[in-house]
C-alpha positions as CSV (number, residue, x, y, z in Angstrom):
1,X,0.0,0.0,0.0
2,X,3.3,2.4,0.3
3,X,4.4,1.5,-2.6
4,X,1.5,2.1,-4.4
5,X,1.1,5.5,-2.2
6,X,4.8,6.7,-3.4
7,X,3.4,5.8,-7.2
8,X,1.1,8.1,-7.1
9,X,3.0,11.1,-5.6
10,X,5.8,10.3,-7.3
11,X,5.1,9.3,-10.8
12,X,1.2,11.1,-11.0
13,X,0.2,14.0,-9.0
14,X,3.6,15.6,-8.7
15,X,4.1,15.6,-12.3
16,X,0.7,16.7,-13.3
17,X,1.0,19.5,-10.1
18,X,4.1,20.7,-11.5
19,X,2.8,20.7,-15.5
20,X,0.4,22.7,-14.3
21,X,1.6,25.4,-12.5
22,X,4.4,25.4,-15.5
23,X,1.4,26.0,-18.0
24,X,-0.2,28.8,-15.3
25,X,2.9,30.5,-15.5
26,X,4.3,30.2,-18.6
27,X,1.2,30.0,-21.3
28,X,-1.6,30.7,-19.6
29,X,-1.1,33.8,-18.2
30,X,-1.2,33.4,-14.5
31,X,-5.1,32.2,-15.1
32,X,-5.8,28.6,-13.3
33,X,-8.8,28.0,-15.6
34,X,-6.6,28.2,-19.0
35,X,-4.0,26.3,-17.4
36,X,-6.4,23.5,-16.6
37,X,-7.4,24.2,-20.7
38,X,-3.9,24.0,-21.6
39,X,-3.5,21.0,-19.8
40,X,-6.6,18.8,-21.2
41,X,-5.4,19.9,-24.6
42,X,-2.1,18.7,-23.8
43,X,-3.2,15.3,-22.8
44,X,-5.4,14.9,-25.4
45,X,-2.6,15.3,-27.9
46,X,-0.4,12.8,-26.5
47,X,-3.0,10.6,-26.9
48,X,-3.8,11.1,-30.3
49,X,-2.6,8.0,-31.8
50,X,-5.5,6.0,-29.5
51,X,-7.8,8.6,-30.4
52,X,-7.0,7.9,-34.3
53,X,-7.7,4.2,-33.4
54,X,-10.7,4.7,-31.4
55,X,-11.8,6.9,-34.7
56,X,-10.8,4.0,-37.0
57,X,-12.7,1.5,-34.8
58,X,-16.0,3.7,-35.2
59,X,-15.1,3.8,-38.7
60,X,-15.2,-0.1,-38.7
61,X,-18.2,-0.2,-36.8
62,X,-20.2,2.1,-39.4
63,X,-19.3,-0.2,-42.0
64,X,-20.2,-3.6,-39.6
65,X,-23.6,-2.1,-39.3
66,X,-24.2,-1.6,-42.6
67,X,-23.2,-5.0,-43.5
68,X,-25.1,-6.3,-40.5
69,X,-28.0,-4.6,-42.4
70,X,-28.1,-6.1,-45.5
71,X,-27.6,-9.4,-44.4
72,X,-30.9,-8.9,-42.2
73,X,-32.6,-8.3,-45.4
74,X,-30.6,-10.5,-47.9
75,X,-31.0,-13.7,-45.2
76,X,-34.4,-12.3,-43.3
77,X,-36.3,-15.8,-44.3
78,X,-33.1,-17.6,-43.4
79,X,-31.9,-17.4,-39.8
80,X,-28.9,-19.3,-39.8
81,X,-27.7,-17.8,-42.7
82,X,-28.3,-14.2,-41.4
83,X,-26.3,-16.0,-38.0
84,X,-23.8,-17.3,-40.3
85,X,-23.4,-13.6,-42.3
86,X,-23.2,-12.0,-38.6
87,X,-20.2,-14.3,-37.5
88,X,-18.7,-13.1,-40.6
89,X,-19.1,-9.8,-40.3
90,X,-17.8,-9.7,-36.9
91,X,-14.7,-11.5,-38.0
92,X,-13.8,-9.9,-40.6
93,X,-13.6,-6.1,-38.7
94,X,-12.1,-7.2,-35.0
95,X,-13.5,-4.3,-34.0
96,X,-11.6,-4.0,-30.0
97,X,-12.2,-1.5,-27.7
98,X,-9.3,-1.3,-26.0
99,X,-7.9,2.6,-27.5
100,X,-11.3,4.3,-26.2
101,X,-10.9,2.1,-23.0
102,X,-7.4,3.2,-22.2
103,X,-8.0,7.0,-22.7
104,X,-11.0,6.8,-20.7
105,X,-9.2,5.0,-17.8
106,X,-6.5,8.1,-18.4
107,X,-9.6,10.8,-18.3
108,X,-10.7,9.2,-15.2
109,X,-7.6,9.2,-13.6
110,X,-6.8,13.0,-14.7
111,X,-9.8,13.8,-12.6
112,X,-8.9,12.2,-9.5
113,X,-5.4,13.8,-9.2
114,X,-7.6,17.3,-10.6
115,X,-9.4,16.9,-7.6
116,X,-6.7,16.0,-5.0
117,X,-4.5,18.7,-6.8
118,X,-7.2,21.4,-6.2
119,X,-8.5,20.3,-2.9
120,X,-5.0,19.3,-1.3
121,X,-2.1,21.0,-3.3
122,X,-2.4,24.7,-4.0
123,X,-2.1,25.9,-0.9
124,X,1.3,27.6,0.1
125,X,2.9,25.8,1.9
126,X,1.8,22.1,0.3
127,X,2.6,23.9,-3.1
128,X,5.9,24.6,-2.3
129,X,6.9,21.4,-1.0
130,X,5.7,19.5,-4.4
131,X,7.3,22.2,-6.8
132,X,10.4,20.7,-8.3
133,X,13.6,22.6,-7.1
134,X,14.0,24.3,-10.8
135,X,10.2,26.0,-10.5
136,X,9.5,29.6,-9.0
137,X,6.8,29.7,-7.1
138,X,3.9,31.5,-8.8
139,X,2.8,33.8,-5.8
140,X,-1.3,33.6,-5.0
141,X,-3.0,31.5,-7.9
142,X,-5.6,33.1,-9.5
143,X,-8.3,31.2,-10.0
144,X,-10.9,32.9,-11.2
145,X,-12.4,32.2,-14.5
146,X,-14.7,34.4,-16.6
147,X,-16.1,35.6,-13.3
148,X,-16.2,32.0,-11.7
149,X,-13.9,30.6,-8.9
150,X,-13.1,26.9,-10.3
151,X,-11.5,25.5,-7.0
152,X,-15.3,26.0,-5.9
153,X,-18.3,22.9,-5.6
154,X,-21.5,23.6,-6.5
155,X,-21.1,25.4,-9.6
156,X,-24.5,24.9,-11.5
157,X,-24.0,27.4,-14.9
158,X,-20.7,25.0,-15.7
159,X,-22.0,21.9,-14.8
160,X,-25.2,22.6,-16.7
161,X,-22.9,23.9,-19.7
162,X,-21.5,20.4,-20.0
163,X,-24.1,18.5,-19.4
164,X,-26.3,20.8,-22.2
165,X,-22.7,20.0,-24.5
166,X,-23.4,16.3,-23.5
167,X,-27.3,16.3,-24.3
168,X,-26.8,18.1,-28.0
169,X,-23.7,16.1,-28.7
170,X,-25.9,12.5,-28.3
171,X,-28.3,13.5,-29.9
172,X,-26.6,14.7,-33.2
173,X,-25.0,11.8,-33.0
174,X,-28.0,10.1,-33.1
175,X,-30.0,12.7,-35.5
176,X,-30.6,10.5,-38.5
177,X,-32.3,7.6,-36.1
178,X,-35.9,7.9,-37.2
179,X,-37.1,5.7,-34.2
180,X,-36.0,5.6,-30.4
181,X,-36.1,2.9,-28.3
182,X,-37.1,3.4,-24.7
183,X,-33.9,2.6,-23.4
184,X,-32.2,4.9,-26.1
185,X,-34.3,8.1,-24.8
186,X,-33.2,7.0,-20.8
187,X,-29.8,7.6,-22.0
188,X,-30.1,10.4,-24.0
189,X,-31.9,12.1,-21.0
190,X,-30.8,10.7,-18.0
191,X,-26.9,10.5,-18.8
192,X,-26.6,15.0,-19.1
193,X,-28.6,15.0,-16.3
194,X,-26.6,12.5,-13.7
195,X,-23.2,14.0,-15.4
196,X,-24.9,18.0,-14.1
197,X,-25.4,15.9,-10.6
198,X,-22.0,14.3,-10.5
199,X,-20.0,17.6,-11.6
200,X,-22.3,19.7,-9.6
201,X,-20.9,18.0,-6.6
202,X,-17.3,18.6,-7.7
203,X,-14.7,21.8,-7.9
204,X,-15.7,23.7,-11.0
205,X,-12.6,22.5,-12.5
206,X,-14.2,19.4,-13.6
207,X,-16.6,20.7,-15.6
208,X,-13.7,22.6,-17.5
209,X,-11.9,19.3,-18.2
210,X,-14.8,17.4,-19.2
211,X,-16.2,20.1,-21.4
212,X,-12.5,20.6,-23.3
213,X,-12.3,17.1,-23.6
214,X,-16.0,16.8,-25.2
215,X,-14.8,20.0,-27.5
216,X,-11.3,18.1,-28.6
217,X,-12.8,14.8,-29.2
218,X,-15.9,16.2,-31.3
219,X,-13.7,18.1,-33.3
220,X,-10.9,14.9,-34.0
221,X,-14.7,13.1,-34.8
222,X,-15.4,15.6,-37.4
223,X,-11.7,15.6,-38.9
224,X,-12.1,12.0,-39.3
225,X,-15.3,12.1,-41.0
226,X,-13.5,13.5,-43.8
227,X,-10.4,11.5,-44.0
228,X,-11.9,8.1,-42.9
229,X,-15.1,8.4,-44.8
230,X,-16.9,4.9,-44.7
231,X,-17.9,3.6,-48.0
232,X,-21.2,2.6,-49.1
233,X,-21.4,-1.2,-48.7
234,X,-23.7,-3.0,-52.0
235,X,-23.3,-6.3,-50.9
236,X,-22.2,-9.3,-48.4
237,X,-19.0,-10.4,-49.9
């Protein structure tokens, strides 16, 4: 349990303290909230390659579906060839999850050491302990942004911002789906509102991350639209 304790001083929230404060002094302008920008965006870049995978994978999985469709009606009065056209399918793209699953895992774990930076580490004295010896410290941190303190719970107008981002983002996604299932509209409407709840409850700093991370991946989404445009399939081959 020490070990695993020095880890994630060591190796995680040191680092990501010190990155940090280096953005908030050196790009963003002595403003927290841009640093935490600068940060996201950071992250997100190094993980681009997965996020070109992930993209790929949806890619795959556009085609898969239409495939998956025309074997339902090529094979609808036969249901073990329409089985048999499925297994195929499947093969054939080896569709795995595991690029979207390790950048979430990474998301999730920036927003735990978020929270224990800005609950447990900006103070003077704790801040001046983690810096490394070749970092100034920045004098008071400043963070107010647009008007809002984002070490501060309970922000609604932010929380509601990304979970409105969340809502419009689903369902454009979805815009072209001419019937909804009843599970499909308890996710469109209950997911924005239990992410409002959950970032409600958390620094304001959250809903930053979470809404420039919605903003970076939608725009890498619409990128890849263009450049990995899914053909049209005609046919089971």
């Amino acid at each position: 349990m020490e070990t695993l304790a020095l880890f994630w001083h060591n190796f995680l929230f040191q680092p990501l303290l010190n990155a940090l404060i280096w953005l908030y002094s050196n790009v963003a302008h002595n403003n927290m909230g841009w640093a935490v920008v600068w940060l996201t965006v950071c992250l997100r870049v190094i993980l681009l390659p997965l996020n070109i995978i992930s993209e790929r994978n949806a890619v795959e999985h556009e085609v898969a579906d239409q495939e998956a469709e025309i074997a339902i009606k090529a094979f609808k009065n036969d249901p073990v060839a329409q089985k048999d056209a499925f297994r195929r399918i499947m093969k054939k793209h080896r569709i795995s999850p595991w690029a979207k699953t390790v950048m979430l895992l990474i998301q999730v774990l920036v927003l735990l050491l978020l929270y224990q930076v800005f609950v447990n580490g900006m103070s003077g004295m704790r801040l001046a302990k983690e810096l490394y010896p070749f970092f100034d410290m920045p004098g008071r941190i400043n963070n107010i942004f647009y008007g809002f303190d984002i070490s501060q719970l309970h922000n609604s107008i932010w929380a509601g911002a990304a979970a409105i981002y969340l809502l419009l983002s689903i369902f454009i996604e979805h815009r072209k789906r001419t019937h909804w299932e009843q599970a499909q509209m308890f996710y469109l409407i209950i997911f924005p509102l239990f992410t409002f709840w959950a970032l409600w409850l958390l620094p304001m700093v959250k809903s930053i991350f979470i809404l420039t991370t919605m903003l970076f991946s939608d725009t890498v989404t619409t990128f890849r639209k263009f450049i990995f445009r899914p053909k049209k399939i005609e046919e089971i081959k």
